[in-house]
Steps between C-alpha positions, in 0.01 A plus 500: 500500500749799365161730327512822659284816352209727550239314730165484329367572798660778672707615285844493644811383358507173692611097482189345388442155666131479401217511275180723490247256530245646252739607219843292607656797471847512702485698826702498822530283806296794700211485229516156491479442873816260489636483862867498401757834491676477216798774629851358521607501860832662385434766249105530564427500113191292427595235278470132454672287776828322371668372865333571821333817484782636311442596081707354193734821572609462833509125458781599228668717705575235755603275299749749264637589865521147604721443132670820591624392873279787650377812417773635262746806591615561156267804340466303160384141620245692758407668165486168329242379745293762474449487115464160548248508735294750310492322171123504346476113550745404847344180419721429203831616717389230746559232245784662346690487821447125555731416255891358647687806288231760599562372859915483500514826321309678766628332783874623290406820526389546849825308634704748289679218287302675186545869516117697408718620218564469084823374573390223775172403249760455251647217676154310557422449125123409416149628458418576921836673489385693197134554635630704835726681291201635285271535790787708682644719197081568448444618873838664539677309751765399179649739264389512140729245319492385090385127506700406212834608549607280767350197339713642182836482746439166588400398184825652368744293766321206410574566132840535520567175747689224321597729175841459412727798564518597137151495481372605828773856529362685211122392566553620860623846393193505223267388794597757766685803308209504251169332607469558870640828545275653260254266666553607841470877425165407347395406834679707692289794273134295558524435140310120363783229504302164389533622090891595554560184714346245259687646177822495743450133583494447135801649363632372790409130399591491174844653587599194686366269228706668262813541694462154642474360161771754350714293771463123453501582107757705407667544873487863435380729770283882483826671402640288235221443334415549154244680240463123356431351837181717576390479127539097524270532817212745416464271169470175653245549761156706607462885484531530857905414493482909357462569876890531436552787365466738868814256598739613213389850555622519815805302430598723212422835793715321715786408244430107562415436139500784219522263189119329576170672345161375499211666369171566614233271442170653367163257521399384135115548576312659787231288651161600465141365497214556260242809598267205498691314768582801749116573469418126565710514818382797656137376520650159643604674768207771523273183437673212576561298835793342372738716768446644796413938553871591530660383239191515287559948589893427458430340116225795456766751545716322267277437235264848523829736567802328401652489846826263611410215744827624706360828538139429496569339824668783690199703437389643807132558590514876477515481109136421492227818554177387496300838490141589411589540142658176460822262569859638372817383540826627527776333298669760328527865569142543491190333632318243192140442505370132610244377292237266638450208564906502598421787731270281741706253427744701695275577761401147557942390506547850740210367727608167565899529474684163609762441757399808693472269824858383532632798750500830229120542539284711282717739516742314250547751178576276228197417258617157480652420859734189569440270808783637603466828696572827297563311189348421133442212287764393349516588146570088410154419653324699325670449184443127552165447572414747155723266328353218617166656395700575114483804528897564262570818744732704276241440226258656636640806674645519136157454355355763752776784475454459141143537475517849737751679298282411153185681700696770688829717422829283648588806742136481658509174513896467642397732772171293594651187552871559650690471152741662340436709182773303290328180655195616395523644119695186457167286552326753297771439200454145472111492571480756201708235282230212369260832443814665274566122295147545464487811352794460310345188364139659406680785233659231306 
C-alpha cells in the first residue's frame, strides 16, 4: 500500500489506505475509519510501514549506516545517504543494495579502504562503482569529471602491453603526444569527448596492425619504413587501414619519418534512403509500437530534423517550449516549430521520462536520462535499437537534411538545425544533382 494523494473525502494530501464505499474512490485512513497511524515513529511522515513503524526511508538509512560502520563523518558519504535515501522509489535502492559488490563497496567506503573519491572509485572497477560516482558528481558531493577519458587511459596502457619495443615506442608517443593531450584539454574545457575518443581508438588500432605487421614482414620499424610499405598495406586490406595516415603526420612533425605520404580517403557514395522510405519510417514510429516512446522521439528527431544520435542525446530538456502557440525546439541558433502529432508525442516522452527514480530525481535535465545519475543514453543504445528496427541511420539524416535544404535556403536551414553553412549547401548541391541530369536530359 504505497498510493498517497488527495483524499476523496476530505481533501487533504494524505496516504490512502481505503476505499469510499459508494464510489471506491481512494480516501484516507481517517475517512476510512481504519484504526491504524500510518506516521513513522522516526521521521513522523505518513507513509506505508516497511520495518516496525519505521518507512522504506529510514529502513534504508539503517541499513546504508549499518554498510557504512555508523553514521558516516565524511561530508560526501553523509551526502551519499541522503540522495540515496530520497530517491523517488527507496524501494528499488533496497534491492540494489542486497547485492555482495553493492554491499563490500559500501562497507569499503565507510572503513576508509575506498576513498569517497574519483581516484578511490577508480580502483573498484564496475557498474555500483560507476552508479555512486554518477549519483555523487549529480548531487555535488564529486567534482565534475569526463567519463571517457579515463576509460581512454586505461584503454591506452592496455594497448600498448605486449607490443614489441619497435612497435610499441612510436605508438606510445602517437597515443599520448597526439591523442590524449588534445583529448584531455577537451575535457579539461567541458568540451564532448565520446566522438574524439572513438576516432582516436581507431587510428590508434590500425597503427599497431600496421606497424606490427610492418615488423614480422619486412622487420622494418615506424622510422625506416618505406612509401612501398604503406602502399602494399592500404591495397591489400579494408578502407579502415586509412586510419593511418594521422600516424605519419605526426611522425613526419616530429622528424620520425619524412619520406611516408598517404592520402586522404574520400567515401565513393553517401548513404541515403528513398523520400519514400524516410516517410515510411517516421509514421512507424509516430504509428507504430515496434519501439518504445524514447527512442521512438530520438529516431523522430533524426528523421524529421536531421539531428546526430550523439548529440540528439545530450539534449537537455530546456530545448523544448511548449507555449500556447505551439511546440518549438531549439537546435540551432533559433527556436524551429514542432509540428503535430511529434509535438504530443513529445509531451507524452517529457511526461513519463525513464530512469528518473535511480537517485537524480525529476530534477534530472537531460531529455533522455541514463540510469545512471546525471547522465544520458548512450549514443550506441540508441543507435542500436534503430538499427535493429532498419532504420540505415546516416541514410536517413542524409535523406532528411537533403529534403530541408530543397524546401528552404541552406543558411536557414544550417542555422535551424546546428549545421554548418558549408555542411549545409553541400547537401543542397548534391540533392539539386538527379533534378540537373534531369534537366539536362529533357533539352536533348
Amino acid at each position: 500500500m504505497h498510493t498517497r494523494g488527495t483524499c476523496a473525502e476530505c481533501l487533504q494530501d494524505r496516504l490512502l489506505p481505503g476505499l469510499r464505499a459508494t464510489d471506491r474512490q481512494p480516501i484516507c485512513s481517517t475517512c476510512a475509519e481504519i484504526p491504524v497511524d500510518f506516521h513513522c515513529e522516526r521521521c513522523d511522515v505518513e507513509a506505508a510501514r516497511h520495518r516496525g513503524r519505521l518507512c522504506v526511508r529510514c529502513a534504508l538509512r539503517d541499513d546504508l549506516h549499518g554498510l557504512l560502520g555508523g553514521v558516516p563523518s565524511d561530508p560526501a558519504l553523509l551526502g551519499l545517504v541522503d540522495a540515496l535515501c530520497a530517491s523517488d522509489r527507496p524501494e528499488s535502492i533496497l534491492v540494489w543494495k542486497r547485492s555482495a559488490k553493492v554491499q563490500e563497496l559500501l562497507r569499503g567506503l565507510g572503513n576508509g579502504a575506498i576513498a569517497a573519491s574519483h581516484e578511490g572509485l577508480d580502483s573498484v572497477p564496475g557498474k555500483p562503482a560507476e552508479h555512486l560516482r554518477a549519483l555523487m558528481q549529480h548531487h555535488g558531493l564529486l567534482p565534475p569529471r569526463d567519463p571517457y577519458l579515463p576509460r581512454f587511459e586505461n584503454w591506452i596502457e592496455a594497448k600498448l602491453d605486449g607490443l614489441p619495443d619497435e612497435v610499441r615506442q612510436p605508438v606510445q608517443h602517437f597515443a599520448s603526444w597526439h591523442h590524449l593531450r588534445r583529448i584531455r584539454a577537451k575535457a579539461g574545457a567541458g568540451a564532448p569527448t565520446r566522438g574524439p575518443i572513438h576516432s582516436a581508438k581507431q587510428e590508434i588500432t590500425e597503427t599497431v596492425k600496421f606497424l606490427v605487421w610492418l615488423h614480422e614482414t619486412y622487420q622494418r620499424t615506424a622510422a625506416t619504413c618505406t612509401q612501398q610499405d604503406v602502399d602494399e598495406w592500404l591495397a591489400a586490406g579494408p578502407t579502415t587501414r586509412s586510419a593511418i595516415r594521422t600516424f605519419f603526420v605526426v611522425a613526419k612533425q616530429a622528424r620520425l619519418n619524412t619520406a611516408v605520404t598517404v592520402q586522404h580517403r574520400s567515401a565513393k557514395s553517401s548513404p541515403s534512403l528513398s523520400q519514400d522510405q524516410r516517410l515510411a519510417w517516421i509514421h512507424e514510429l509516430f504509428t507504430g509500437t515496434s519501439e518504445s516512446l524514447p527512442y521512438r522521439v530520438a529516431g523522430m528527431l533524426l528523421l524529421l530534423y536531421a539531428q546526430p544520435l550523439v548529440k540528439v542525446v545530450t539534449f537537455p530538456t530546456s530545448i523544448v517550449d511548449d507555449a500556447d502557440s505551439g511546440m518549438s525546439i531549439v537546435l540551432g541558433t533559433h527556436p524551429t516549430d514542432v509540428p503535430e502529432p511529434f509535438a504530443s508525442l513529445i509531451r507524452e516522452h517529457l511526461a513519463a521520462r525513464p530512469n528518473l527514480r535511480t537517485g537524480a530525481g525529476s530534477d534530472s535535465p537531460g531529455l533522455f536520462p541514463s540510469t545512471l545519475a546525471g547522465r544520458h543514453l548512450h549514443p550506441n543504445t540508441v543507435m542500436d535499437r534503430l538499427r535493429d528496427l532498419g532504420i540505415n541511420l546516416l541514410g536517413a539524416r542524409n535523406r532528411a537534411i537533403g529534403e530541408l535544404v530543397l524546401e528552404c535556403p541552406p543558411s536557414l536551414v544550417a542555422e535551424a538545425l546546428g549545421y554548418s553553412a558549408q555542411v549545409a549547401f553541400l547537401h543542397a548541391d548534391k540533392a539539386a544533382e538527379p533534378w540537373a541530369r534531369y534537366a539536362g536530359r529533357s533539352t536533348l
